[in-house]
C-alpha positions in Angstrom: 0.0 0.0 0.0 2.8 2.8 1.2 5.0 1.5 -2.3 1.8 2.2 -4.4 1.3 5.8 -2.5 4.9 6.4 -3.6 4.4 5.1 -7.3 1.5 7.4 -7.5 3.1 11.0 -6.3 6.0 10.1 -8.5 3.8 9.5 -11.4 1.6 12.8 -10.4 5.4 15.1 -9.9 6.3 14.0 -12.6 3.1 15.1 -14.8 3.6 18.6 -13.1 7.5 18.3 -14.3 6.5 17.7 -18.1 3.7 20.3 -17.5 6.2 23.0 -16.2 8.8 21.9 -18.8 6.3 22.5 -22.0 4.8 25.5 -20.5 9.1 27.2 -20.2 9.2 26.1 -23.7 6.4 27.7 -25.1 7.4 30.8 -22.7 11.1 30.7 -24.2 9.9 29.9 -28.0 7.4 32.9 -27.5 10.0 35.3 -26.6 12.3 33.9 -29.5 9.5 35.0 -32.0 9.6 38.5 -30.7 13.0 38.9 -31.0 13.1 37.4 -34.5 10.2 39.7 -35.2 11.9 42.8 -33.6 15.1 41.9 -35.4 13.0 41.2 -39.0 11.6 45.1 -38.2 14.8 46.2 -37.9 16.6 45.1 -40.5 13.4 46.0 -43.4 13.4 49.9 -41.3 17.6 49.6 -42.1 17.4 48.9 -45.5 14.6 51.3 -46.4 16.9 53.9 -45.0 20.1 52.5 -46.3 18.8 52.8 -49.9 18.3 56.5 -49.3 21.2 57.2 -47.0 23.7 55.7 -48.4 22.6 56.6 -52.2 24.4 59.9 -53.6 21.1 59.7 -56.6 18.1 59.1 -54.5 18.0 62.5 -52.7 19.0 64.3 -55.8 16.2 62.6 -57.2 14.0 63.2 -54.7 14.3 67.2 -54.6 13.6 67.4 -58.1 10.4 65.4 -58.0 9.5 67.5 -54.6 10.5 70.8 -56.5 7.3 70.2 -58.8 5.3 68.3 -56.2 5.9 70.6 -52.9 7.9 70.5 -50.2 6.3 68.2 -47.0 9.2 69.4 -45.4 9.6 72.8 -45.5 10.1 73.4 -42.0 13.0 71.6 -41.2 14.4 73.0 -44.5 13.6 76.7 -43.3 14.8 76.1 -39.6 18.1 74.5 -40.6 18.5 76.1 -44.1 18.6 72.8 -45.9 18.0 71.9 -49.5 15.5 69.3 -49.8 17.7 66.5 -50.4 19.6 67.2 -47.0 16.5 67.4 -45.0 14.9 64.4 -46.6 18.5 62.4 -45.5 18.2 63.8 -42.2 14.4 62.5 -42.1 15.3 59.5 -43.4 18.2 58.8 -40.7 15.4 60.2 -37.9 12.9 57.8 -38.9 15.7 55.0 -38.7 16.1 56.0 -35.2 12.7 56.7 -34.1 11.8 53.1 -35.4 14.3 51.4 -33.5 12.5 52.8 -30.4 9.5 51.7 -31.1 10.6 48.8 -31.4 12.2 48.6 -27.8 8.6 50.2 -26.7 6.8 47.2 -28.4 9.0 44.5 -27.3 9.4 46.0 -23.5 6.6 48.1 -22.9 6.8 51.4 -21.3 9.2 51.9 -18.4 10.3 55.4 -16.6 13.8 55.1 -18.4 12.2 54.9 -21.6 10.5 57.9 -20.7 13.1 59.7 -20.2 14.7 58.7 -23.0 12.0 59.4 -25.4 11.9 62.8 -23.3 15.6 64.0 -23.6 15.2 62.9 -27.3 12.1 65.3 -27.9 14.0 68.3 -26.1 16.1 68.8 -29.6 14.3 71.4 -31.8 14.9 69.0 -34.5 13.6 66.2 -33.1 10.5 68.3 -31.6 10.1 69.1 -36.2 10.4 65.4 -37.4 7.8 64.5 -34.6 5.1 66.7 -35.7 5.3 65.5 -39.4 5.9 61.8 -38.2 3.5 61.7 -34.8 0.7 64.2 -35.7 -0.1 63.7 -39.3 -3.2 62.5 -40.8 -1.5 59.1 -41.4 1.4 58.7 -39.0 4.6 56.6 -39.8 4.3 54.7 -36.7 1.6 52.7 -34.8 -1.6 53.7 -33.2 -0.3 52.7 -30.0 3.9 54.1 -30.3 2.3 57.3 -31.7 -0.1 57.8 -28.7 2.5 57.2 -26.3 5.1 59.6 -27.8 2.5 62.4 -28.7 1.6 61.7 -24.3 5.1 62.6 -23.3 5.5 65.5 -25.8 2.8 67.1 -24.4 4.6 66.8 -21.2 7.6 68.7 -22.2 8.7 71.9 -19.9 
């Protein structure tokens, strides 16, 4: 009787061992697709802006097909006395930036260093131009939920 009460908690610990085993691996394989998908988000935002930044052509080409079609960014061209194709390579490097954070915002979530990063980032006139074109259009370059929370702590700025 006491060796089959034995037999039976080893057979019932070791159920909850293969339990608690699958469920780490599903927790670990989990957090391996996010980095893969954080890393795969990464590297398409670095080649979209390795095309353009690394291209002598592409901004040349750009400013003449913006000289007929307007300028969408005037302002930082007026405030830094840039030529289109400067201020578009400036945006483009900006946007490279900005979508590596959100990319640390969507894989770890909001924290108060984050905040302060995003903060001290948004204190830089430039910065404080590429947000309003990026954060506050009509169709924003980032997500719902990345713009909200940037647009939150710009509001916030002394």
């Amino acid at each position: 009787m006491k060796l089959r009460l034995w037999v039976d908690v080893a057979e019932i610990t070791a159920s909850l061992a293969v339990v608690a085993t699958l469920y780490l691996l599903i927790v670990q394989l989990s957090q391996g697709n996010e980095i893969e998908q954080r890393q795969s988000a990464l590297r398409q935002a670095q080649w979209d802006a390795q095309m353009f930044l690394m291209s002598e052509e592409l901004p040349k080409i750009l400013s003449k097909i913006k000289a007929v079609d307007g300028y969408d960014l005037q302002p930082m061209m007026d405030q830094y006395n840039l030529n289109y194709a400067e201020a578009a390579t400036w945006n483009r490097w900006l946007t490279l930036m900005w979508r590596g954070m959100e990319l640390d915002y969507h894989l770890n979530g909001p924290s108060a260093r984050f905040d302060r990063v995003i903060r001290t980032t948004l204190s830089w006139p430039d910065q404080q131009a590429y947000v309003q074109g990026a954060f506050y259009s009509e169709t924003p370059f980032f997500s719902k939920e990345f713009s909200d929370y940037v647009r939150r702590l710009a509001e916030h700025l002394p």
